[in-house]
N, C-alpha and C positions, 0 to 999 in steps of 0.2 A: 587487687584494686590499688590504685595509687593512694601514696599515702596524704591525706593532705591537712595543712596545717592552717589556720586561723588565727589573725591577726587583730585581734582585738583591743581596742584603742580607747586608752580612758575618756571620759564625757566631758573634761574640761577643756575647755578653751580660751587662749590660744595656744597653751601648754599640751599635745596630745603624747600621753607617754605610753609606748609598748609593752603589748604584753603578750606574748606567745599561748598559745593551748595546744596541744599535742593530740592529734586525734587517732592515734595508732591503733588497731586493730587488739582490744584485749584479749583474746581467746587463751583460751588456757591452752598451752601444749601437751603435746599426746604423752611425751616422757616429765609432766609433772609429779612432783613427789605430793604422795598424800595427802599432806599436812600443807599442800601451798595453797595461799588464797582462792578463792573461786573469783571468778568475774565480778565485782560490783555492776550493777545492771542501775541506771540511772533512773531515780522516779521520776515522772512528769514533772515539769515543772509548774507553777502555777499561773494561770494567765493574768496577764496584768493590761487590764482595756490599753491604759496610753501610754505603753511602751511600745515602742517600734524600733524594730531590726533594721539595720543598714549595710544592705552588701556590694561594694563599687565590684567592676570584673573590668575597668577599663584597660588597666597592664600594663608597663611603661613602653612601649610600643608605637611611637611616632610616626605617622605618616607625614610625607616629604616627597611634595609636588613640585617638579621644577617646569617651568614654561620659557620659551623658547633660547634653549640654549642646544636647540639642534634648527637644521637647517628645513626641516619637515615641519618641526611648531608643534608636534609632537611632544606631549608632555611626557617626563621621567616622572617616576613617581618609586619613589624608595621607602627606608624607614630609617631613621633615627632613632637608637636606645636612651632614655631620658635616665640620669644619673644622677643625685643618687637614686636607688632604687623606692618604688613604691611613692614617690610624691605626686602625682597625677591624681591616684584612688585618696591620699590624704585629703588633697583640694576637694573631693568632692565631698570626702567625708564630714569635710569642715560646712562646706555649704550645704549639706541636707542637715547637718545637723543645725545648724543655726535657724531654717526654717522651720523645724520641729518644732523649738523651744519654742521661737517668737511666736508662734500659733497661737499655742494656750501655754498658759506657765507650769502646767503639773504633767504634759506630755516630756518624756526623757526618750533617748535612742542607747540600744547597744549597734557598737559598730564594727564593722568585719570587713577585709580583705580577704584575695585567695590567693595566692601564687601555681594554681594551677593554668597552664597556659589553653588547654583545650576549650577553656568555660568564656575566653578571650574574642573570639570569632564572632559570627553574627547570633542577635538576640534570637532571631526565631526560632533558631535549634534549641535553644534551650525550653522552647514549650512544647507540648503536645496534647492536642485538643483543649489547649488554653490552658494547664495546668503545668505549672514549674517542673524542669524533674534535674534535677543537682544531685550529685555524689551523696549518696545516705548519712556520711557521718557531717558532711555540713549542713545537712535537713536537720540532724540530730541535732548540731551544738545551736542553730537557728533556734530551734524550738524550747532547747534548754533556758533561753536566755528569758523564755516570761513574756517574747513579746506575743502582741495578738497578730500585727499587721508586721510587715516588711516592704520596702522601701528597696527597689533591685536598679542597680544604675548599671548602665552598659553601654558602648558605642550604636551607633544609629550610622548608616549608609545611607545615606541623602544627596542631591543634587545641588553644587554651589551655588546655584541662581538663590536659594534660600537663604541667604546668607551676603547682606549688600554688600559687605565692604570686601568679597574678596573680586578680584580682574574679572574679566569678560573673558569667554571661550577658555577655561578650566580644561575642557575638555576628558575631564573621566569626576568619576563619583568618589565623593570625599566620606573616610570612614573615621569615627572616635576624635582624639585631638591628634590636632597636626600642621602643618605649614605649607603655603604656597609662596615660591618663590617662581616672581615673574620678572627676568630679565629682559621681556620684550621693550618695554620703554628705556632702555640703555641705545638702545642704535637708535631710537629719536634725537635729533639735534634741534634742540633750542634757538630761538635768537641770540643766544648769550654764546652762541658756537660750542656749546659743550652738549654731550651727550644727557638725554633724559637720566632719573637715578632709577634703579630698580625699587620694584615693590616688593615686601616685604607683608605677609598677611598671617598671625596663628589665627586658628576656628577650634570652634568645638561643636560635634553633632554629638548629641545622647540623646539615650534613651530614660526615663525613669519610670519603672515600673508599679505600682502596690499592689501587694499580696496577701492574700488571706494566709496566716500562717496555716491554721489549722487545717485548711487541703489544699495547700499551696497553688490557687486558685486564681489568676490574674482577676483584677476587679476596673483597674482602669491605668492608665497609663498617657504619660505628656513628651514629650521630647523639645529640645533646642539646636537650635542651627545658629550660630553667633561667631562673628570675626572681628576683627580690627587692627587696623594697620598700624605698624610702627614704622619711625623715622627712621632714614638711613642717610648715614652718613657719606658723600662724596670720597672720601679715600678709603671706605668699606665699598663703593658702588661695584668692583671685579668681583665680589665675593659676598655678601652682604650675610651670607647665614657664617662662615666664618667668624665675621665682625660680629656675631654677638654671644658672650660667652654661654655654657651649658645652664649657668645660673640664670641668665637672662633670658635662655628659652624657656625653659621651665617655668620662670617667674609670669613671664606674658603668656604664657599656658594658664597657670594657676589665677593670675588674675580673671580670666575669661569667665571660668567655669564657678569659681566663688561668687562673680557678679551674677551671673544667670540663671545658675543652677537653682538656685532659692524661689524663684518665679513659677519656675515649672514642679518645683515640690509644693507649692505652698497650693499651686492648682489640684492636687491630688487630695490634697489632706482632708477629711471629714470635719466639719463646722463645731 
């Protein structure tokens, strides 16, 4: 089994500092000597009603729609890796967490990344017959942490219409976060004799899940579909995802989902 590691992220904000947990396989080996330790076997931990677990699986994995810069109108549709790593899943982590709190003041979150890429794909595979099923030793560290509920955020596969502000005729189905660039209004000419500028749209579709820790049990579940266009600059118009540096994507990324993501947590949450 792959080995995999947890990224667990201290509760303050807007400081979140790292901290690794190792969830290695302890078994003892067959040529251990006598006298070496035996497995430590983890007690249950104890449940704590208003805690809740937070686990993003969105991935730094950009999708990157381009419109008509072929002669078909045929959209490309590519990926961009968002750099540094892991700031996509922090954005959300900061926005579920922030909904938590404001909720009631004595609810707290532990919060978790995975860098496992297979857990990345669509949300539905990860259930069966309505019930979570994830890699055992991240079921385990989930459960260790005391919460009762869990909080599963993932990309959602949706239809651009749901989403005003990105162009007309998309033409294919937008996954997680990511950008549509529509060069079609560049060959429009203006009264001013200059060509239209390109659009420029980041979105984010998710999913956000809650989960009954204890039989890791979906209970209900909201999603978001949300865009907005940014300005583009006339001497960026040949290129415009160019013209904006990796800070800047990201930034108009993370703004997106800290704005919205809290809306549809705060629908989830128990009174």
């Amino acid at each position: 089994m792959k080995s995999l590691r947890l990224v667990a992220l201290a509760l303050c904000w807007p400081v979140f500092a790292l901290a690794q947990t190792s969830l290695h396989d302890r078994a003892r080996p067959a040529d251990a000597k006598p006298d070496a330790k035996p497995e430590v076997k983890l007690e249950p931990a104890k449940i704590v009603p208003h805690r809740f677990a937070v686990l993003t699986l969105l991935g730094d994995g950009v999708q990157l729609v381009s419109l008509g810069v072929t002669r078909s109108e045929a959209p490309l549709s590519g990926e961009w890796t968002a750099t540094p790593a892991g700031q996509i899943d922090d954005a959300a982590l900061r926005a579920v967490d922030q909904a938590v709190r404001a909720s009631l003041p004595q609810r707290e979150t532990k919060l978790y990344t995975s860098s496992t890429k297979s857990l990345f794909g669509d949300p539905a595979a990860l259930f069966v017959d309505g019930k979570l099923t994830l890699p055992g030793k991240l079921v385990d560290g989930i459960r260790q942490s005391g919460a009762a509920q869990l909080l599963l955020v993932t990309r959602n596969r949706q239809e651009p219409v749901l989403a005003a502000a990105l162009p007309d005729r998309v033409g294919t189905q937008l996954d997680g976060a990511g950008y549509v660039l529509d060069m079609r209004p560049a060959a429009q000419i203006g009264i001013d004799g200059q060509g239209g500028l390109p659009i420029v749209v980041p979105y984010a579709f998710i999913r956000v899940a809650l989960i009954d820790v204890a039989d890791m049990r979906l209970r209900r579940e909201q999603s978001i579909a949300v865009a907005r266009r940014l300005p583009v600059l006339r001497e960026a118009a040949a290129n415009p995802w160019a013209g904006l540096t990796p800070v800047q994507r990201l930034e108009a990324l993370s703004a997106l989902i800290e704005a919205e993501l809290p809306k549809a947590v705060s629908a989830l949450l128990p009174p």
